[in-house]
VOSE-879290 format. One record per atom (N, C-alpha, C, CB): residue number from 1; atom name; x negated, y negated, z. Coordinates in steps of 0.2 Angstrom, whole numbers. Glycine has a CB too. Layout:
N
PT	NUM	CA	X	Y	Z;
...
//
This chain:
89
PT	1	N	-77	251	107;
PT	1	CA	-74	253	113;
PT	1	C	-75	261	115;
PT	1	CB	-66	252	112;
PT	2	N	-80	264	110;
PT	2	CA	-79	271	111;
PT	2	C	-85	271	116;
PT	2	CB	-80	276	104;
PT	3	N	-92	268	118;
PT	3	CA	-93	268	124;
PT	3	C	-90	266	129;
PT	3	CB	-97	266	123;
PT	4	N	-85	261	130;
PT	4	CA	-83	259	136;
PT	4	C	-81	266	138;
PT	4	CB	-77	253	137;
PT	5	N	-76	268	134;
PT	5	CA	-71	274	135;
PT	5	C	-78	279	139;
PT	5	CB	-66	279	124;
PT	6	N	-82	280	134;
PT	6	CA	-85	286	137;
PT	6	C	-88	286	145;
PT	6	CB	-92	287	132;
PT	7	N	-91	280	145;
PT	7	CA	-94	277	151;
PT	7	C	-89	278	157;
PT	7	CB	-97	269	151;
PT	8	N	-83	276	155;
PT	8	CA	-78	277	160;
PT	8	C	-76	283	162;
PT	8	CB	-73	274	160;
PT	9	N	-74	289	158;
PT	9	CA	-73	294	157;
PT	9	C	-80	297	163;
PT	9	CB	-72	295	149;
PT	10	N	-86	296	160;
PT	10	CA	-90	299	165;
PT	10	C	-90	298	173;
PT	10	CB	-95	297	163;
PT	11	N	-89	289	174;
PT	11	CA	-87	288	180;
PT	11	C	-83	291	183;
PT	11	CB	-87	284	180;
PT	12	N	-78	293	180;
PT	12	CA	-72	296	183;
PT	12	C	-74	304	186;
PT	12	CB	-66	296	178;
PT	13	N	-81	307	180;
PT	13	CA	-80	314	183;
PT	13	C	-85	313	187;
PT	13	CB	-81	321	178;
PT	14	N	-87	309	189;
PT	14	CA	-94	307	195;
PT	14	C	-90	309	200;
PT	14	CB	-96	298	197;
PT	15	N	-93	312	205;
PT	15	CA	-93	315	213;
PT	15	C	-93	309	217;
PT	15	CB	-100	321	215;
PT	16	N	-88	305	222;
PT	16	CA	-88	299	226;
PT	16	C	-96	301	228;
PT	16	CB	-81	299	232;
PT	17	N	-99	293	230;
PT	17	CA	-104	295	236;
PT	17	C	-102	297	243;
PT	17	CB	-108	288	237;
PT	18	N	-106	300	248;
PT	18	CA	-106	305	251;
PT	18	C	-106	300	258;
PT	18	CB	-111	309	250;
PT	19	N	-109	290	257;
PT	19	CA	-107	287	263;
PT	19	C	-100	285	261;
PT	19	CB	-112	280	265;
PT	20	N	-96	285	258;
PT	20	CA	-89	283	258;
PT	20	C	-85	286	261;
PT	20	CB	-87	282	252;
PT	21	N	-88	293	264;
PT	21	CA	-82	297	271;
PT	21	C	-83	291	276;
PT	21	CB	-86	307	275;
PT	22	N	-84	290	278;
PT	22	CA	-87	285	283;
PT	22	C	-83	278	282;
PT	22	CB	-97	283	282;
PT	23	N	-83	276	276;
PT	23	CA	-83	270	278;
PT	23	C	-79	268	281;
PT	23	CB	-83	266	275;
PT	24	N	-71	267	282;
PT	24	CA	-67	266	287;
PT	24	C	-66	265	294;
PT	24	CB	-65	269	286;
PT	25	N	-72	271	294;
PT	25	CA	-74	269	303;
PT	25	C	-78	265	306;
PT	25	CB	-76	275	307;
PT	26	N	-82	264	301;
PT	26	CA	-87	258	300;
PT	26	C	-82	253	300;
PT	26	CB	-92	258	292;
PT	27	N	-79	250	295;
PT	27	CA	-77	244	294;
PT	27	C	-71	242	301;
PT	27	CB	-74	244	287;
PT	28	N	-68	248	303;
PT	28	CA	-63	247	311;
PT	28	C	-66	245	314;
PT	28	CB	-61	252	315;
PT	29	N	-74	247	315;
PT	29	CA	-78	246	322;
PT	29	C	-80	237	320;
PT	29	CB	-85	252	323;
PT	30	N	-83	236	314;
PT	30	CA	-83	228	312;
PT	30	C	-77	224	314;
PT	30	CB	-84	227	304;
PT	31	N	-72	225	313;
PT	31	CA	-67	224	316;
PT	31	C	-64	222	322;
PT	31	CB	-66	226	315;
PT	32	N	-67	226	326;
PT	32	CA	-67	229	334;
PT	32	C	-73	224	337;
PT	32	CB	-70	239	334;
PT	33	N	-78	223	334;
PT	33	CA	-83	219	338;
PT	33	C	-82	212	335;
PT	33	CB	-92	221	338;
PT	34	N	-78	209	332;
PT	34	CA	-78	201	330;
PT	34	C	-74	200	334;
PT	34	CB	-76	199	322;
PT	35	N	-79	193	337;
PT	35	CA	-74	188	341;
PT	35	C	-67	184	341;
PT	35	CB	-77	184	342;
PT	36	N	-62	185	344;
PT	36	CA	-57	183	344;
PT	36	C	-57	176	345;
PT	36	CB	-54	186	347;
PT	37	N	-53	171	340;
PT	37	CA	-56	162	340;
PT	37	C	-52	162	344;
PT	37	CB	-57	156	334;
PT	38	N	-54	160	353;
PT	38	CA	-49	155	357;
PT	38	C	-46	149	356;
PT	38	CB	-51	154	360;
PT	39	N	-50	147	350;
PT	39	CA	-45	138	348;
PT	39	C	-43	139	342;
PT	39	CB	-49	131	348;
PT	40	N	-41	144	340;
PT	40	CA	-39	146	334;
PT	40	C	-32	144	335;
PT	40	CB	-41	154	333;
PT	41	N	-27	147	340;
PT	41	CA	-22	144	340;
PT	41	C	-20	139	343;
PT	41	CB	-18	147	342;
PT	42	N	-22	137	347;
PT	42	CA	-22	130	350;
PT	42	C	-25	124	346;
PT	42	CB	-25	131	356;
PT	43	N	-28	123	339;
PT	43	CA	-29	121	335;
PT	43	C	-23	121	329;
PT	43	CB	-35	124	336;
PT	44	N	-20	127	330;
PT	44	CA	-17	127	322;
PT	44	C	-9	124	328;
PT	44	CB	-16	138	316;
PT	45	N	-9	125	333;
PT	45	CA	0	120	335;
PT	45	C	-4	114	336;
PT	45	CB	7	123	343;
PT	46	N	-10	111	339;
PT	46	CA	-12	105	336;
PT	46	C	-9	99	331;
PT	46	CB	-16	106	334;
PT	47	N	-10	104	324;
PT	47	CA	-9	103	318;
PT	47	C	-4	101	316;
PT	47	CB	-9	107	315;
PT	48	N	2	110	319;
PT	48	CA	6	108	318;
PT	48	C	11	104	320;
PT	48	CB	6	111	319;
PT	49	N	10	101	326;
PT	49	CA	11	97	329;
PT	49	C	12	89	327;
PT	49	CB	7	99	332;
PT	50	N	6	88	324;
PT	50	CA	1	82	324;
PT	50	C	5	81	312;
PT	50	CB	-12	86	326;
PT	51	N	9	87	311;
PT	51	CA	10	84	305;
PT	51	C	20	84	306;
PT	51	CB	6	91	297;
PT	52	N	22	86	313;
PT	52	CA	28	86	312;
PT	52	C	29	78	314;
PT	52	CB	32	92	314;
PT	53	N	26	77	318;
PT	53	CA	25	69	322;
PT	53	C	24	63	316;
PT	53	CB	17	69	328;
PT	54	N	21	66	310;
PT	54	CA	19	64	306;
PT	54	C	24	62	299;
PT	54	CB	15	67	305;
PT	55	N	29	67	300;
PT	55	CA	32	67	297;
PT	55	C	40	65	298;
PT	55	CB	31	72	296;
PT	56	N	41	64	303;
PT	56	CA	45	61	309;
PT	56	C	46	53	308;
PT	56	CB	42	62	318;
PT	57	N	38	51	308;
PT	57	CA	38	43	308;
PT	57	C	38	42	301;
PT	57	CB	31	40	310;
PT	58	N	36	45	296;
PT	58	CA	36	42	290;
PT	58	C	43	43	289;
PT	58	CB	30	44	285;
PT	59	N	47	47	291;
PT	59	CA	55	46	289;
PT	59	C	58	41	291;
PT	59	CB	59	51	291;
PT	60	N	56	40	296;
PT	60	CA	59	35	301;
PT	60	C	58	26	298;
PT	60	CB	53	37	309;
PT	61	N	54	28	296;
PT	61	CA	52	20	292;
PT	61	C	56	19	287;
PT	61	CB	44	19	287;
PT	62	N	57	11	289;
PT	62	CA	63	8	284;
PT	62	C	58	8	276;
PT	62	CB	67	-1	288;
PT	63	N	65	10	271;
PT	63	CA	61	8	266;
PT	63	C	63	2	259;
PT	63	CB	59	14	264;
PT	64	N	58	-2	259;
PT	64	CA	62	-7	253;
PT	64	C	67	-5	247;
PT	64	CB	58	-9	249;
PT	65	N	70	-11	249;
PT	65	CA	77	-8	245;
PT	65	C	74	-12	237;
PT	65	CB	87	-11	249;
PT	66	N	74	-8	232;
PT	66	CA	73	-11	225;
PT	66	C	80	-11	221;
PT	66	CB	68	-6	220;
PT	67	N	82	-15	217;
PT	67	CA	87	-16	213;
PT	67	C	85	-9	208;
PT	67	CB	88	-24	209;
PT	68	N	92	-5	207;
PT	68	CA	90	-1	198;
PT	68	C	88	-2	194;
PT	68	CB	93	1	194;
PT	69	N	82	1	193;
PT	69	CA	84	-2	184;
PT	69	C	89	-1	177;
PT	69	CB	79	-1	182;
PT	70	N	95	-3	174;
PT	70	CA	97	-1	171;
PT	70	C	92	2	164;
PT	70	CB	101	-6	171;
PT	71	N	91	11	163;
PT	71	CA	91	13	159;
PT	71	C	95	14	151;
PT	71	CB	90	15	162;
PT	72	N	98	12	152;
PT	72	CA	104	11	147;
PT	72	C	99	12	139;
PT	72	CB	109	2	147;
PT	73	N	99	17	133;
PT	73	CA	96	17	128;
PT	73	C	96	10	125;
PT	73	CB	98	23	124;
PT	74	N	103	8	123;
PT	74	CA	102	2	119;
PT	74	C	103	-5	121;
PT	74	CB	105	2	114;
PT	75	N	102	-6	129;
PT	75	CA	98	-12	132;
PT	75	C	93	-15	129;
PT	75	CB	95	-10	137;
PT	76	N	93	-23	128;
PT	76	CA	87	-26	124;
PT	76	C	80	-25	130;
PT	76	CB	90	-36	123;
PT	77	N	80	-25	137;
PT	77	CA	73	-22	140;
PT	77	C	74	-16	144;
PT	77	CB	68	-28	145;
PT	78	N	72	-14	142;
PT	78	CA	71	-4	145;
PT	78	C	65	-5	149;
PT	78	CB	70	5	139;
PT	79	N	65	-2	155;
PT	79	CA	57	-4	160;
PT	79	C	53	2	158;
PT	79	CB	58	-4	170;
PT	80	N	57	8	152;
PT	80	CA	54	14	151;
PT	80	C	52	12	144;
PT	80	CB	57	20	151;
PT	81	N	52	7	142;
PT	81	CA	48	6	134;
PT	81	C	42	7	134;
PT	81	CB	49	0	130;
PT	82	N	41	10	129;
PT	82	CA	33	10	127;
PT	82	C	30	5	124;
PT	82	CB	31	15	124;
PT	83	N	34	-1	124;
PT	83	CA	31	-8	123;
PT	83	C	31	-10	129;
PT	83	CB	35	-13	119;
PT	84	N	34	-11	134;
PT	84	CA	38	-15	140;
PT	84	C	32	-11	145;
PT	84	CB	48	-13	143;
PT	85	N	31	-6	144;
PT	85	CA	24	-2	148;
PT	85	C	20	-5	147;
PT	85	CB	21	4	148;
PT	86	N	17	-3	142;
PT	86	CA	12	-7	139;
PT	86	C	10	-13	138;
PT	86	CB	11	-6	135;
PT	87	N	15	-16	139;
PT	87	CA	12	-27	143;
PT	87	C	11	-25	148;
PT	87	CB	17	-35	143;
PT	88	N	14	-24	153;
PT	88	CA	16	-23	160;
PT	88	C	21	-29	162;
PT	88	CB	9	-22	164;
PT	89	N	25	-29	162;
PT	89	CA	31	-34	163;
PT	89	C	35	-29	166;
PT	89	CB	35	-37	157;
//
């Protein structure tokens, strides 16, 4: 570790590079010229749209009614035995 230490130690007394005054105004202007996506929003209430419609119906669906199964530990068939699984009954 005594190199890491040292290597980093030196990095630290290193003088920043001389393009990093800059960069900021650089990266604003990249910023500044990227195109704004016109279907960007109109794509995402689409979506949105299209998963609450989705979600609407599948609530809406009736759904089979199944009897319980009684879990009870000392019941002669438990549907959770790890015999009763493993036949598949």
């Amino acid at each position: 570790m005594d190199d890491l230490d040292r290597t980093l130690a030196r990095l630290a007394g290193a003088p920043a590079p001389d393009a990093l005054d800059a960069i900021d105004a650089q990266v604003l202007a990249r910023i500044g010229t990227r195109p704004v996506g016109a279907r960007g929003g109109a794509a995402l209430v689409a979506v949105a749209a299209a998963a609450l419609t989705l979600g609407m119906v599948g609530g809406e669906l009736p759904a089979t009614a199944q009897p319980a199964a009684s879990l009870a530990p000392l019941s002669g068939g438990s549907p959770l035995a790890p015999s009763t699984l493993l036949v598949g009954e």
